[in-house]
C-alpha positions in Angstrom: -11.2 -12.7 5.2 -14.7 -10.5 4.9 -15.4 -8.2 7.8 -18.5 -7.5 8.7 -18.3 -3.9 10.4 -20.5 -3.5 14.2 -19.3 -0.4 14.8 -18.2 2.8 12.2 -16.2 5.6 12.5 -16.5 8.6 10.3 -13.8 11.4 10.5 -14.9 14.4 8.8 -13.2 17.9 7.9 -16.5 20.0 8.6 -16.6 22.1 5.7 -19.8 22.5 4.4 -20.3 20.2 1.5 -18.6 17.7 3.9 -21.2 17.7 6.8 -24.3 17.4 4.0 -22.5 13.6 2.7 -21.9 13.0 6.2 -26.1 13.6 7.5 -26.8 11.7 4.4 -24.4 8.8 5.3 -25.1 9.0 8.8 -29.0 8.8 8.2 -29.2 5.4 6.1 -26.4 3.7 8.1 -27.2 4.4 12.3 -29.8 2.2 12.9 -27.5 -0.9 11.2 -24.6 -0.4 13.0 -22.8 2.5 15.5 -21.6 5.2 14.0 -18.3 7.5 16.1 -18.1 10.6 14.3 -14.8 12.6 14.7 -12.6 15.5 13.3 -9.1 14.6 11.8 -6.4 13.9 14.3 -9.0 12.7 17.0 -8.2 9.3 18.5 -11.2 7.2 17.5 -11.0 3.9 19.7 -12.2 0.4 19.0 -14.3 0.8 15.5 -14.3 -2.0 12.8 -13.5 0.8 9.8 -13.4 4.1 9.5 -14.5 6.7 6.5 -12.7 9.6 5.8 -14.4 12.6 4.1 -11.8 14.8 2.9 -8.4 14.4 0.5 -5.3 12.2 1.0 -4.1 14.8 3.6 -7.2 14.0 5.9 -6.5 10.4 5.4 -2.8 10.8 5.8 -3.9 12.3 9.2 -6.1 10.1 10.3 -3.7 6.9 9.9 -1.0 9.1 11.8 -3.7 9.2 14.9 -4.4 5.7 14.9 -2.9 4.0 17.9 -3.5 0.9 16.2 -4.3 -0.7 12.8 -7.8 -0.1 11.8 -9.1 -0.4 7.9 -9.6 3.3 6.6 -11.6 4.3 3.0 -11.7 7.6 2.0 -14.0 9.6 0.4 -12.4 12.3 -2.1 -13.6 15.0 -1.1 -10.4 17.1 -2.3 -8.4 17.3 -5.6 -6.8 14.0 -6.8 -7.8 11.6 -4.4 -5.0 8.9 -4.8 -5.3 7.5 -1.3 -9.1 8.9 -0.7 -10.4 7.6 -4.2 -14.2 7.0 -3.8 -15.7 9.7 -5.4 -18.6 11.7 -3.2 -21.5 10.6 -5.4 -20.5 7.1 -5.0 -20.0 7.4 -1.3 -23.3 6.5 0.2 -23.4 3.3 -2.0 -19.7 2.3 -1.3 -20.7 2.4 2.8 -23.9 0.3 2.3 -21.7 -2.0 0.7 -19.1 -2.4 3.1 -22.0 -2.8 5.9 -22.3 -5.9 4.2 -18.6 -7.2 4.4 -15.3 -6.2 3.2 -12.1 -7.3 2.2 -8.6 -5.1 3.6 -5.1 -4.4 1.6 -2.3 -4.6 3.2 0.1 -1.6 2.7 3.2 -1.2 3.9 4.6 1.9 6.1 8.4 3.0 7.1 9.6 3.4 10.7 11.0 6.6 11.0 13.7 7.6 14.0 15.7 10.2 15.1 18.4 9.7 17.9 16.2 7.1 18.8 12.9 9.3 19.1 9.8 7.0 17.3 8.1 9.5 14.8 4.6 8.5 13.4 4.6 5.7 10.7 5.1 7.1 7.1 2.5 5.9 4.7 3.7 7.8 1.6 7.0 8.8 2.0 9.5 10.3 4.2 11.9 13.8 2.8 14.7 15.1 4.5 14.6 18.6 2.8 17.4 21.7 3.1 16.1 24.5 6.0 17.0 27.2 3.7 16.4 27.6 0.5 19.1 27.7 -2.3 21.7 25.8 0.3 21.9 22.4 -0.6 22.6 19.7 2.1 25.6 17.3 2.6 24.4 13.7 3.6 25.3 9.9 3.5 22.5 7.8 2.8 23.6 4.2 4.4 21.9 0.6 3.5 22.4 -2.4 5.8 26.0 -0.2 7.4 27.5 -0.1 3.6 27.3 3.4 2.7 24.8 3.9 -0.3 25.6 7.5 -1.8 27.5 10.5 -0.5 25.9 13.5 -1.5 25.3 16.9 -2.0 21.5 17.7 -2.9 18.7 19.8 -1.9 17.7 16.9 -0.2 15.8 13.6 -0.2 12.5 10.9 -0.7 12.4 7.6 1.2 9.1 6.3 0.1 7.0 3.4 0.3 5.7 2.1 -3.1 2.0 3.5 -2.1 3.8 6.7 -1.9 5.7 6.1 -5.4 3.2 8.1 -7.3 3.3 11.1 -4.9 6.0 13.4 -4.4 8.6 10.5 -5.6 7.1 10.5 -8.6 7.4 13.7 -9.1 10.8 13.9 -8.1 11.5 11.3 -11.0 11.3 7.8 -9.0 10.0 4.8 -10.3 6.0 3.9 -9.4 6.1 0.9 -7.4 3.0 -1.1 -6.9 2.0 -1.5 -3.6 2.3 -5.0 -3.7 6.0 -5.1 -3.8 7.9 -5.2 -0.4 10.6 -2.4 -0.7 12.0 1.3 0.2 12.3 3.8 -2.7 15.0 6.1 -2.0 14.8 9.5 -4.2 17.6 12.3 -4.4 16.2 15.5 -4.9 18.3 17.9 -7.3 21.3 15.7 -6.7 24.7 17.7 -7.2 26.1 14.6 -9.4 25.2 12.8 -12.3 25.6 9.6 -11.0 22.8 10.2 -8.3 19.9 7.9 -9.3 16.7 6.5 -7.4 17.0 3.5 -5.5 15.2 0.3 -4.8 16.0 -1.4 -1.5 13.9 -4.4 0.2 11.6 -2.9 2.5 13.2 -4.9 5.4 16.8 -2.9 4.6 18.1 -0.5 7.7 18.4 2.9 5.7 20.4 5.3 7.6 21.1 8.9 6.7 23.6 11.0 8.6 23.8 14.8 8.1 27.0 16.0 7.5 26.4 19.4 7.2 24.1 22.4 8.2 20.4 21.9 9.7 17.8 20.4 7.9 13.6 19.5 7.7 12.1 16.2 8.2 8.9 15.8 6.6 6.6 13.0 7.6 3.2 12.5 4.3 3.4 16.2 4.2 1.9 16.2 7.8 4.6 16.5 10.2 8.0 18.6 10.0 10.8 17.5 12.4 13.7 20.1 12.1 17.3 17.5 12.3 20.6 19.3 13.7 23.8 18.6 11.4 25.4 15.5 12.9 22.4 13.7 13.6 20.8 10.3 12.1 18.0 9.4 10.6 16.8 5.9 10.9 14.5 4.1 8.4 13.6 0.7 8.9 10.2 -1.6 7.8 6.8 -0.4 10.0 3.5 -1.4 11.1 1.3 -2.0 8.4 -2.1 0.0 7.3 -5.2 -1.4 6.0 -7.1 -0.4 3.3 -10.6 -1.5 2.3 -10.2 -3.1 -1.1 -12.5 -1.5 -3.9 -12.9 -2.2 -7.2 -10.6 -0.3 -8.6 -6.8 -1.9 -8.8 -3.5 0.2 -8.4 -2.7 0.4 -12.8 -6.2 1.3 -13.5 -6.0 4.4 -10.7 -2.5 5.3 -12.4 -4.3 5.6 -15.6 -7.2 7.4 -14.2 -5.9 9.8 -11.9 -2.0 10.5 -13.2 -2.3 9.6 -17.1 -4.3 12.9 -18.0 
């Protein structure tokens, strides 16, 4: 289905090379449509698509702000630009077009819990990490009530596939495309030989319980959650994001932006 935005939203950082694209954009799209502009983490309300100027972190932010599902593009105006991957001098261009209708990819996000308590959706990855460095953690990792792995490690990745080339992949996890429905479940330093990644269906209940010490939850690198030994983490399938679709498909990024 092609959408036809009425009504923009533009978040924006507000450095200085940021607020120049942003006049620019901002000056050859407000008479065709209305343009909300905001900072990052400001609820934006009822807009048809929203740009973000900035890196993956800006966009990660944005998407945790969003009370509801609303197509996002980003414009990279940071380092690698997985998730923000329009490049600035393309930006201008790639907004005219969408003025004109667009197309939206689905991605898939993880529901995240604690005792019950509703974090934000993850859209790269969830990592329960040790609180102090050079003490590893003690954990079961559970799949569907059948316990997965017990293990001793400094910790651990539960990713979606979009977020299989970010810290998973770095962590030595598989990359996922985006079109596959699953959880990617990466030990970190893993105190055994047997420890491997793990793919599970997206629609899995993945449990971790804490057996020992305190430890860190880290939401997309946004949000830290400290988790008290004994407690459980649950990690089910979430609410989908959007994505405008661009030219660009998922192996041809890989190539571009990993493959150097």
């Amino acid at each position: 289905m092609v959408i036809k935005p009425r009504k923009v939203g533009i978040v924006c950082r507000g450095e200085s090379e940021d607020l120049r694209l942003l006049d620019e954009i901002t000056d050859r799209i407000k008479d065709e449509v209305e343009v909300v502009i905001k900072g990052v983490g400001d609820e934006l309300g009822d807009v048809d698509v929203i740009i973000c100027m900035g890196g993956d972190g800006t966009l990660l932010r944005t998407l945790h702000a969003l009370e509801s599902p609303i197509p996002v593009v980003g414009i990279n105006m940071g380092g690698v630009g997985f998730l923000a991957d329009i490049p600035p001098e393309d930006a201008v261009a790639t907004v005219l077009k969408i003025l004109e209708g667009f197309e939206v990819e689905r991605r898939e996000r993880l529901a995240v819990s604690i005792g019950g308590e509703r974090l934000p959706y993850a859209m790269n990855e969830a990592v329960v990490l040790t609180a102090r460095p050079a003490k590893i953690l003690h954990f079961a990792i559970f799949v569907d009530d059948s316990e997965l792995e017990r293990l001793r490690a400094d910790g651990v990745i539960f990713a979606t596939p979009t977020g299989s080339t970010a810290y998973a992949m770095s962590a030595g996890g598989p990359i996922v495309d985006p079109r596959v429905d699953a959880c990617i479940i990466v030990p970190l330093a893993p105190f055994a030989l047997s420890a491997r990644p793990v793919v599970v269906p997206a629609d899995s209940k993945v449990r971790l319980k804490l057996l020992e010490k305190n430890a860190e939850l880290v939401m997309d690198g946004q949000l830290y959650r400290e988790i008290e030994s004994g407690e459980e983490i649950e990690i089910t399938k979430g609410e989908p994001a959007f994505f405008v679709k661009t030219a660009e498909n998922f192996f041809s990024k890989v190539k571009s932006k990993l493959r150097i």
